[in-house]
N, C-alpha and C positions, 0 to 999 in steps of 0.2 A: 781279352782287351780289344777294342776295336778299333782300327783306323781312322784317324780325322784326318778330312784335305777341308779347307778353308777355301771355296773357290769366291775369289775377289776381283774387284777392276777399277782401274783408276777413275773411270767415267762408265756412264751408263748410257746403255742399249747398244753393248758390245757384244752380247748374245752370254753374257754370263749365267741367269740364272738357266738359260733355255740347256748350258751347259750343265746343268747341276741336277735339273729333272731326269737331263737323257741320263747322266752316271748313274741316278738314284737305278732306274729304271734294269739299266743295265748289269749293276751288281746284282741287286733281286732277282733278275731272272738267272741268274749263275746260281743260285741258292745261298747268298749271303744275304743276311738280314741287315738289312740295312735302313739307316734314317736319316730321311731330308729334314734338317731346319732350317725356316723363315727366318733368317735373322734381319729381314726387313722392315723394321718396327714401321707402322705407318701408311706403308705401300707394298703390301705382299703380292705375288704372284704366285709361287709355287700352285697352290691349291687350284688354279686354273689350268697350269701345266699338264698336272695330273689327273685334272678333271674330276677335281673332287670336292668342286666352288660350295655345292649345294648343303654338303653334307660336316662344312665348320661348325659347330659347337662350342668348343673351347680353345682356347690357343695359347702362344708361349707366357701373355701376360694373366691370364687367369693361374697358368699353372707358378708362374710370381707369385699371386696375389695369395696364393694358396686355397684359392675357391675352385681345384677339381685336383684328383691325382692325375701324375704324369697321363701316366698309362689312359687316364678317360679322353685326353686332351689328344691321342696318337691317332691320325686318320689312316685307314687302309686300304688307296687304292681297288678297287674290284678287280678280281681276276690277278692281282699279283701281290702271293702267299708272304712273302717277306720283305714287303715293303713298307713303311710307316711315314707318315707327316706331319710336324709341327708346326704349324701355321704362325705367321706372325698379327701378331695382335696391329688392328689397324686402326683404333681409338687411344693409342698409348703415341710416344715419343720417346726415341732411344734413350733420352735422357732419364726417361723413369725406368730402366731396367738398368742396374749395375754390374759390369763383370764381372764380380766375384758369384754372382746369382748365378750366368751363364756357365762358366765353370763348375759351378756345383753343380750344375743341373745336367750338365754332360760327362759328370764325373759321374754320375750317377744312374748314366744310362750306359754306361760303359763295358756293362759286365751283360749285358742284353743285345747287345749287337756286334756285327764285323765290320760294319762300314758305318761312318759316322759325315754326313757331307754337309756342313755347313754354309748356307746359301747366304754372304754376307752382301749389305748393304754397297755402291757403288760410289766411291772416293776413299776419303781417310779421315773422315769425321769419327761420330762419336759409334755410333750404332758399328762400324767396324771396329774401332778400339776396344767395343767392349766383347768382342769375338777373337781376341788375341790370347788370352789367355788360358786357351783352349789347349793346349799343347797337342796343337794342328800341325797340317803339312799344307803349307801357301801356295794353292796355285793360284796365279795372276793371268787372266783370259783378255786383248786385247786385242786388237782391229790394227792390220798392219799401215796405218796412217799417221801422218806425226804427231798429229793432236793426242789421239790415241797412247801414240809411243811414247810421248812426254810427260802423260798421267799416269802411266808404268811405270816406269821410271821413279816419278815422286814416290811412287807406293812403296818400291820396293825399296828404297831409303829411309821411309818412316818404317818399315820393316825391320830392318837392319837398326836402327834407330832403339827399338822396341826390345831388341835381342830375340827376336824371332828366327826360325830355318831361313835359310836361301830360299828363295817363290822359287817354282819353276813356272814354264812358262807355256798357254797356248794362246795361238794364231787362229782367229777365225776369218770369215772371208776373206780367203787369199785369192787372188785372183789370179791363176796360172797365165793364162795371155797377157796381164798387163806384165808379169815378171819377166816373160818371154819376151816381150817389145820394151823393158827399162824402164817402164813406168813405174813397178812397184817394186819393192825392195824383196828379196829372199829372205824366208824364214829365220835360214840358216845362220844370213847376214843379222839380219834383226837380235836375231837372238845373240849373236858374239857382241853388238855394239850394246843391248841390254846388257850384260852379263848376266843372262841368269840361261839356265839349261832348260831346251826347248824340248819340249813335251807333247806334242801335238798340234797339228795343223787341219783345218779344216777348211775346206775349199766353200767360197759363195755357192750356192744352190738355190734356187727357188721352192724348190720343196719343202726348203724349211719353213718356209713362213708360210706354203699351204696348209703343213701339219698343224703349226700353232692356232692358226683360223679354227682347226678343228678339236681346239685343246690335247692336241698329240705331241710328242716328247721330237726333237730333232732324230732318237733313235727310229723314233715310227715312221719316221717318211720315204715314200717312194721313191729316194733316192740312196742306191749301193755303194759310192765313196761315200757321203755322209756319215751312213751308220757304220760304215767300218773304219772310220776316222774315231770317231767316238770309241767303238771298242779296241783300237790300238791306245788311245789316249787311258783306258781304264786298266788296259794291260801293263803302260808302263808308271803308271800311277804306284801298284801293285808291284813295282820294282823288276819287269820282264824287259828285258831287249831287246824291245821290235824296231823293228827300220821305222824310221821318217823317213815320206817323202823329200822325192833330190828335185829340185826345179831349177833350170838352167837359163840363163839369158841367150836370145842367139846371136850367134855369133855373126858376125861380119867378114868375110873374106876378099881376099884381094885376089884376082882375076883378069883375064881377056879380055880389054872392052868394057872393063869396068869393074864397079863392086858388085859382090852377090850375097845377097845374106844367108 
């Protein structure tokens, strides 16, 4: 049986999908066979992520329509052996794929893979509703900013709402100096006034968005916290307890002559 995470976001261009590539990427190359779905009916990405824009043929709504078997519809990455993608069809509208379809069709892929990562649509429309009954594990990826915080939030209410798992939760562009100077809030913090258990943190980098330029995975980039952010995030995904980083504000002290920070 294979593991579903549902990675979702209250709003979009929080670095969700870029997260859903690098995990595809990253379990594959541990030797789990593993498969990304597009559940972006409309607006896909993945396939660019993985750089495998050229080589679409058939996609989630063909494999609908029942004009191809699953298995013709599965794209494979070059150079990485257990990896598969189902692209989301980009001349359909969520409204013509129904959940119980999605469900059957990942029920049915269930017995062919270890990791199952579902790349769902960004709010709490339809195109995610019909990704809920996946009998997934919710993580909810968001941008430590209020806007951000507050569409988290909704989500994981219509969650709870739904009778879905607890989300857990990651943080991408955190920015360590603005926590250090009080500007931005802690993870840590974030996540107790969420309530939902925080699952990885990912520091702002520029790298990422040189890799993307190059259709490379956040895992691929030239930068060593990044991808090892990513692979603590897959470890604890995987139920392992690895430390989160500790980010501290600084402190202020009272002194000779004045304050010191």
């Amino acid at each position: 049986m294979a593991r579903i995470f549902c990675i979702m976001s209250g709003k979009g261009g929080v670095g969700k999908s870029t997260l859903s590539a690098s995990l595809a990427r990253y379990f594959a190359g541990r030797g789990m066979r593993t498969l990304l779905i597009d559940g972006d009916i409309g607006l896909r990405c993945a396939d660019l992520m993985l750089d495998v824009q050229d080589r679409v043929v058939f996609d989630l709504g063909d494999v609908k329509e029942q004009l191809c078997p699953t298995e013709q519809a599965l794209i494979r990455p070059t150079g990485t052996e257990n990896l598969s993608l189902l692209a989301a069809p980009q001349m359909m509208k969520a409204s013509d794929i129904k959940a119980k379809e999605i469900t059957k069709l990942i029920s049915s892929l269930n017995d062919s893979q270890d990791i199952i990562l579902l790349d769902a649509p960004a709010g709490i429309g339809r195109g995610l509703k019909n990704l809920l009954g996946a009998d997934s594990t919710p993580v909810i990826v968001a941008t430590p900013d209020d806007v951000c915080l507050r569409d988290a939030e909704r989500l994981a209410m219509l969650l709870q709402e739904k009778g879905e798992m607890h989300p857990m939760l990651v943080l991408n562009r955190v920015n360590r100096k603005l926590i250090k100077k009080g500007e931005m809030l802690s993870p840590d913090v974030i996540a107790m006034s969420l309530d939902m258990p925080l699952t990885g943190v990912i520091e702002e980098s520029p790298a990422v968005y040189r890799a993307l330029l190059k259709h490379k995975t956040a895992l691929e980039c030239d930068d060593p916290a990044v991808r090892q952010a990513i692979e603590n995030i897959a470890s604890r995904l995987l139920g392992a307890d690895t430390p989160l980083p500790v980010y501290k504000k600084r402190r202020r002290l009272f002194a000779k002559g004045g304050v010191q920070a």
